[in-house]
C-alpha positions in Angstrom: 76.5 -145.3 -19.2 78.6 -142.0 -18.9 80.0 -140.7 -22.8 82.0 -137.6 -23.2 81.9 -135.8 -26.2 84.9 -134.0 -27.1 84.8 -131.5 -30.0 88.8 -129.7 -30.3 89.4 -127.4 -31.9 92.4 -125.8 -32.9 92.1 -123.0 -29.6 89.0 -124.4 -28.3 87.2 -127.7 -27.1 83.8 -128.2 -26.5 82.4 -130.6 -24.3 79.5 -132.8 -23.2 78.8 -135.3 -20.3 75.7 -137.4 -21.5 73.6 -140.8 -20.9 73.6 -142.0 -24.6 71.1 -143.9 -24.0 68.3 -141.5 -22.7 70.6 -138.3 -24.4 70.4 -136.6 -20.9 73.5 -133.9 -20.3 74.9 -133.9 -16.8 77.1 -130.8 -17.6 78.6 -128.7 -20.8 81.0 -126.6 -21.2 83.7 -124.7 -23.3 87.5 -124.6 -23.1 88.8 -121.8 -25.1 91.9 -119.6 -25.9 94.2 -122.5 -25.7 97.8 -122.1 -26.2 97.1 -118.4 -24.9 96.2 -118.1 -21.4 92.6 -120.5 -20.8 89.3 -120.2 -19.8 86.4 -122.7 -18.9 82.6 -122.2 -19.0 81.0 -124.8 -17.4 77.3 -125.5 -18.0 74.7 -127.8 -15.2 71.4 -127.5 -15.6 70.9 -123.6 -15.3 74.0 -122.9 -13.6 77.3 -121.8 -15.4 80.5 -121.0 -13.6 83.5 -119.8 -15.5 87.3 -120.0 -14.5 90.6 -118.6 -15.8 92.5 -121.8 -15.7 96.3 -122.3 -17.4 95.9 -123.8 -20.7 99.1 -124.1 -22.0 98.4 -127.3 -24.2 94.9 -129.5 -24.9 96.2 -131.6 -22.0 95.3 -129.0 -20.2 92.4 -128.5 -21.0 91.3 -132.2 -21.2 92.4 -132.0 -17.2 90.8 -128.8 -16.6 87.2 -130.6 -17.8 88.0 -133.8 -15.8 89.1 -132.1 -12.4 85.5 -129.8 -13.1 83.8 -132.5 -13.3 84.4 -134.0 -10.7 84.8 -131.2 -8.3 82.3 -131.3 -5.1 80.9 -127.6 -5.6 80.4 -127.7 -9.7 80.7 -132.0 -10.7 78.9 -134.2 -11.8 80.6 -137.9 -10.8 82.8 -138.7 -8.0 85.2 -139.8 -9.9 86.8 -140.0 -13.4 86.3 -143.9 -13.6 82.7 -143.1 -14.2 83.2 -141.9 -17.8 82.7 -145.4 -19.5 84.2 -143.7 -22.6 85.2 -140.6 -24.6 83.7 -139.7 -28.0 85.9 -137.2 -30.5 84.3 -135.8 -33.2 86.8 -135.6 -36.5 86.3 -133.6 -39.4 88.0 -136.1 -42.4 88.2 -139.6 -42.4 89.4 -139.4 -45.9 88.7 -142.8 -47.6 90.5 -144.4 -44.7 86.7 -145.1 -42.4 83.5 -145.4 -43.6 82.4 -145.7 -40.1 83.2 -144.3 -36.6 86.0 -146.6 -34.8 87.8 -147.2 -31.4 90.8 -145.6 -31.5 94.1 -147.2 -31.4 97.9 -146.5 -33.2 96.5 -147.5 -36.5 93.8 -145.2 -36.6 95.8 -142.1 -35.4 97.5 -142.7 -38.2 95.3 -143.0 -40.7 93.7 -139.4 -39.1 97.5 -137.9 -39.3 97.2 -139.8 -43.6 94.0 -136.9 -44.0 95.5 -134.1 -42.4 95.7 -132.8 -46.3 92.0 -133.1 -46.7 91.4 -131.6 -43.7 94.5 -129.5 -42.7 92.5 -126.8 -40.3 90.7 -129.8 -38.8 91.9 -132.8 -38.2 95.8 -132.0 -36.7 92.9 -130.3 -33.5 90.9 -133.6 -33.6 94.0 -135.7 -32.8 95.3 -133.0 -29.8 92.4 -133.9 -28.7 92.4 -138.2 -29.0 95.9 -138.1 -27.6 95.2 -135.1 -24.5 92.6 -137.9 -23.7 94.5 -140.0 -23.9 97.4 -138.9 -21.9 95.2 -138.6 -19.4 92.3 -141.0 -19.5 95.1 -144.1 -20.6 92.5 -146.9 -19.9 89.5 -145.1 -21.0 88.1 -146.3 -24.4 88.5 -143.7 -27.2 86.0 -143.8 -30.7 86.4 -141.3 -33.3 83.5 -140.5 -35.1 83.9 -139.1 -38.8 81.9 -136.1 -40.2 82.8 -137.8 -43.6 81.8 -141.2 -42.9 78.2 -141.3 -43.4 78.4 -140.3 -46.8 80.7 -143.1 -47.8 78.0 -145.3 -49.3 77.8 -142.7 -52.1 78.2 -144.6 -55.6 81.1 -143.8 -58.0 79.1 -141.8 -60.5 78.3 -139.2 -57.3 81.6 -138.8 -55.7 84.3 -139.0 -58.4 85.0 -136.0 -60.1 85.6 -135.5 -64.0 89.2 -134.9 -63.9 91.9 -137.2 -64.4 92.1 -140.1 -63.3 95.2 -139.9 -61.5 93.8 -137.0 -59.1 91.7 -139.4 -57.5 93.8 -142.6 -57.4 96.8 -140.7 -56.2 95.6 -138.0 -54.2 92.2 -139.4 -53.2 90.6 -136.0 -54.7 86.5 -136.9 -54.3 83.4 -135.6 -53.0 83.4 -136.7 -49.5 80.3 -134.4 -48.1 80.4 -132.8 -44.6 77.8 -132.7 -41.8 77.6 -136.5 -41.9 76.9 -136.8 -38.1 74.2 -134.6 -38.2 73.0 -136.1 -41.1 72.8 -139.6 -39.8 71.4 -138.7 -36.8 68.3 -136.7 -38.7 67.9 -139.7 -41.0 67.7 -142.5 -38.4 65.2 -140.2 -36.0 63.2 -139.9 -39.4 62.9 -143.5 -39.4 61.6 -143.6 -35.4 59.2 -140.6 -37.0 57.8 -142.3 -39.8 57.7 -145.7 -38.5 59.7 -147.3 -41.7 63.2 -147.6 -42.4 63.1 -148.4 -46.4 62.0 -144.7 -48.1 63.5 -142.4 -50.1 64.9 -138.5 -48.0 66.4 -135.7 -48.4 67.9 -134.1 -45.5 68.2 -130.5 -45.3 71.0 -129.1 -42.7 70.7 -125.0 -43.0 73.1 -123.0 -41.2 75.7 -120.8 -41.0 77.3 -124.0 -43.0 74.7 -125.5 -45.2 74.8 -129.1 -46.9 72.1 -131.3 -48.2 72.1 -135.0 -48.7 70.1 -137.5 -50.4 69.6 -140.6 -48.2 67.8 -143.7 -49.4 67.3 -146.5 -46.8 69.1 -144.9 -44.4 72.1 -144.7 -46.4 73.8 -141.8 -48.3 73.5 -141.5 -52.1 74.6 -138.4 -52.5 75.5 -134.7 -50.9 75.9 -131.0 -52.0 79.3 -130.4 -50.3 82.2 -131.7 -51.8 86.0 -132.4 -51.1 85.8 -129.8 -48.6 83.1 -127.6 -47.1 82.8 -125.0 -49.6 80.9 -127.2 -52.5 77.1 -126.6 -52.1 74.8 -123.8 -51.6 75.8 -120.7 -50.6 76.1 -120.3 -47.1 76.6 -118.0 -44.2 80.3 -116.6 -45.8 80.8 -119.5 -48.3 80.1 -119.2 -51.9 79.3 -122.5 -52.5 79.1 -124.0 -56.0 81.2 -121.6 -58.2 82.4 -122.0 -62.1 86.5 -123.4 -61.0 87.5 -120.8 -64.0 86.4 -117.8 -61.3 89.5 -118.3 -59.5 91.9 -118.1 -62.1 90.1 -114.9 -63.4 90.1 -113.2 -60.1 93.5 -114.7 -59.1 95.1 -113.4 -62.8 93.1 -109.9 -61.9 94.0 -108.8 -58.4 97.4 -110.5 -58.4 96.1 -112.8 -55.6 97.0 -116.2 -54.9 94.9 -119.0 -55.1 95.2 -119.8 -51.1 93.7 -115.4 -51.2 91.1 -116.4 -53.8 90.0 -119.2 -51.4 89.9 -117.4 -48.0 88.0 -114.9 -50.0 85.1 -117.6 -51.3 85.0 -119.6 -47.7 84.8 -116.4 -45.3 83.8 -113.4 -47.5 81.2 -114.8 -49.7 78.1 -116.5 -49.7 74.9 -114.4 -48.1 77.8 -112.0 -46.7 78.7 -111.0 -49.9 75.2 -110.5 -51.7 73.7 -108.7 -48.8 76.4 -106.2 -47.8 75.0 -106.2 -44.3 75.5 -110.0 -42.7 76.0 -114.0 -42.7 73.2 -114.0 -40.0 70.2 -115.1 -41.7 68.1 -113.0 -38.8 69.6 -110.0 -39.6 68.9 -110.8 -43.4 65.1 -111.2 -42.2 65.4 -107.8 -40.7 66.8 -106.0 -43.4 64.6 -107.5 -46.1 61.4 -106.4 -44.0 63.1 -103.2 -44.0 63.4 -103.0 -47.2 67.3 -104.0 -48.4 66.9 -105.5 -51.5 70.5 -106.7 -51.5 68.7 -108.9 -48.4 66.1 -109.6 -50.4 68.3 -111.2 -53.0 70.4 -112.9 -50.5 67.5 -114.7 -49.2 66.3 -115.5 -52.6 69.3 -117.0 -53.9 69.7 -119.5 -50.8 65.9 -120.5 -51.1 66.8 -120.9 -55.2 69.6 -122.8 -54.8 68.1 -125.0 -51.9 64.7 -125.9 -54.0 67.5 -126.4 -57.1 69.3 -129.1 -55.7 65.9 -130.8 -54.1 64.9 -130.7 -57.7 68.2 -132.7 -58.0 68.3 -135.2 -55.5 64.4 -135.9 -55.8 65.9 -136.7 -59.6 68.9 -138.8 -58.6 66.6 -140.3 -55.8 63.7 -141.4 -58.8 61.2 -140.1 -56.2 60.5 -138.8 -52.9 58.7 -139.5 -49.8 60.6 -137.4 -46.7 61.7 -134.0 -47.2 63.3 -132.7 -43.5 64.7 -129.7 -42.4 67.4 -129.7 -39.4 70.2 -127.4 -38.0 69.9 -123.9 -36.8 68.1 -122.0 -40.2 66.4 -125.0 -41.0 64.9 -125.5 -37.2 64.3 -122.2 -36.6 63.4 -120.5 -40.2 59.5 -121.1 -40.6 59.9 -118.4 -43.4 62.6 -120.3 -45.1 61.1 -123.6 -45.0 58.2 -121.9 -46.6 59.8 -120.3 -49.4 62.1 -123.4 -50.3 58.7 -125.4 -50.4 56.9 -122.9 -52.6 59.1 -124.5 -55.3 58.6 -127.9 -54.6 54.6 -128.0 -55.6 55.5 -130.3 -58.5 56.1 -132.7 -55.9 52.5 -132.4 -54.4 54.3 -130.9 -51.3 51.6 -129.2 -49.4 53.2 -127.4 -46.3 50.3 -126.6 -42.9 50.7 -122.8 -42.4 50.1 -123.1 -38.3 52.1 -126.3 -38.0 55.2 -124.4 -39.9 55.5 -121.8 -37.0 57.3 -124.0 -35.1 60.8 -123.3 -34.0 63.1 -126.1 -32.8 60.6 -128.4 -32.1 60.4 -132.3 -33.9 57.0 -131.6 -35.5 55.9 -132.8 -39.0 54.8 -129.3 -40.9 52.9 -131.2 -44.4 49.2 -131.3 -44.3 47.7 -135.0 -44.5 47.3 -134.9 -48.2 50.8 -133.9 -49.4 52.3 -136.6 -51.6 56.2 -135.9 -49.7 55.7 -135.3 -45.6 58.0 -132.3 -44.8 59.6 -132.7 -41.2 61.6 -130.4 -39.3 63.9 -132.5 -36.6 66.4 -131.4 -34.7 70.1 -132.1 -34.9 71.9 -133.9 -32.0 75.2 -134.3 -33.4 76.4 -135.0 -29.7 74.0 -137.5 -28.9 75.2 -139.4 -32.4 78.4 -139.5 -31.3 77.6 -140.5 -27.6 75.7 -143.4 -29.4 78.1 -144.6 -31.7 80.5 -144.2 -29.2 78.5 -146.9 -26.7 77.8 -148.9 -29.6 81.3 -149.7 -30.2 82.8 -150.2 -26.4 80.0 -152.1 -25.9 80.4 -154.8 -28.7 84.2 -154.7 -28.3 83.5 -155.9 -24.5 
């Protein structure tokens, strides 16, 4: 089976041709500057070709990736009927879906009912449903929700302590972010470990950071929030921050609180406390040279991390997977180390050699630690590929 994985953005779309069952990619690629002039970078194997192709609209640039491949030089299929299905990755499913669904005019409009929640988002996911469908009309389409796994949370962890009528009229909640990946890490867990009823927290640590508490599979509870900036402190995000610091620096620097905002989502987080960069390597660098401002940076993310562990391990009433995904927490053998230096209360025990590893599925706990400490990594296409041939295939 032939999915495609179609990830719009508002000037961009990414792409991905894959089995879903064996998670093989036939080809990649990138369609950016949309709306401007357009360019494709397409990705088989090791070879990449890139064209300046007219992208005027996403239909384009859906077209563009169809007529690539299936071109006789760069393709991969003959033809177009060999894509069984196409797979869309959108940001907010709102309380509307609690699961990815085949598209059809009653879920385009209950994506259009979240634009609010997700107004940056979600208005690119749909350019992308409809370009596809435009011109794939008999193709099945399934959006898949970055909020959806998280909608097994219970009450007392999503609603917020605020009036009532914020949440029953304006569906104001924690929703949590990252859900894809998150599902994805907390099923290949269960392949890992051999069980499917224990008690995880998943650790995804990246530019954008979110953790979540999982038991049996399901979600009982995540660090971001109505929208991606409730958490840890990220790349340039703040994360968590006392509500009353807007109003202070709002009523301070005559800004407004849309200024305030941009501010705490793209000039804060590790950014802001180093000085120097949202790049944890570069943080690395500087604190072996020496930057204490790096230094800091890289100890408040480990603090907060190991804080909200603490947390979840709480709200959990125990422990027995701790796993570290996405790009820091796949490639940061230094950061999983210092997160777990807090964690000894929890018999966590992390191997030294094992912990080297860098983007490799590899358990990094020694035999006698009371949590096992995994690092697995993301597939946040292949999730959506498989949802994707989950639901065509029952619906046939």
């Amino acid at each position: 089976m032939n999915v495609l994985v179609i990830n719009a953005g508002s000037s961009s779309l990414k792409y991905q041709l894959m089995n879903p069952e064996t998670g093989e990619v036939s080809a990649k690629g990138l369609c950016e500057r949309i709306y401007i002039d357009g360019r494709l970078t397409h990705k088989v194997g090791d070879n990449k070709v890139v064209k300046d192709i007219a992208m005027p609209t996403h239909a384009e640039a859906i077209s563009a990736v169809l007529e690539i491949l299936v071109d006789p030089e760069f393709g991969v299929i003959k033809s177009v009927d060999e894509i069984d299905a196409v797979g869309h990755r959108v940001l907010h499913g709102g309380m509307e879906f609690s699961d990815s669904c085949i598209v059809d005019d009653a879920v385009i409009a209950a994506i259009k009912k979240c634009i609010p929640l997700g107004p940056l988002h979600n208005p690119a996911n749909l350019m992308g449903i409809e370009a596809c469908q435009a011109v794939m009309p008999s193709t099945p389409q399934v959006a898949v929700f970055d909020t959806a796994f998280h909608m097994t949370m219970p009450a007392k962890a999503y609603r917020y302590a605020i009036p009532t009528e914020y949440y029953e009229n304006d569906d104001i909640r924690r929703y949590g972010f990252h859900g894809t990946s998150h599902k994805y890490v907390a099923r290949r867990t269960a392949e890992l470990v051999g069980k499917t009823e224990f008690k995880m927290i998943n650790c995804h640590l990246g530019n954008g950071s979110s953790l979540a508490a999982i038991k049996d599979g399901k979600c009982q509870d995540t660090s971001m929030g109505l929208t991606p900036l409730a958490g840890v402190p990220m790349g340039t995000r703040s994360g968590d921050i006392d509500a009353g610091v807007v109003q202070f620096i709002c009523n301070k620097y005559g800004m407004s609180v849309d200024e305030c905002l941009n501010t705490l989502n793209k000039k804060s987080g590790v950014l802001a406390i180093s000085g120097v960069s949202s790049d944890f390597r570069d943080l690395e660098d500087g604190a072996a040279n020496g930057n204490e401002n790096c230094v800091l940076a890289l100890e408040k993310f480990f603090y907060e991390v190991a804080k909200y562990i603490g947390a979840y391990t709480a709200a959990l009433n125990g422990l027995d997977v701790l796993t570290f995904t996405a790009g820091v927490g796949e490639n940061g053998p230094e950061t999983r180390e210092a997160i777990c230096n807090y964690l000894g209360y929890l018999g966590i025990k992390i191997d030294p050699v094992a912990n080297k590893a860098r983007g490799k599925e590899v358990c990094i706990s020694t035999p006698d630690s009371k949590v096992q400490v995994w690092v697995v990594p993301t597939n946040e296409e292949l999730m959506i590929a498989q949802d994707t041939a989950e639901l065509v295939k029952a619906a046939k």
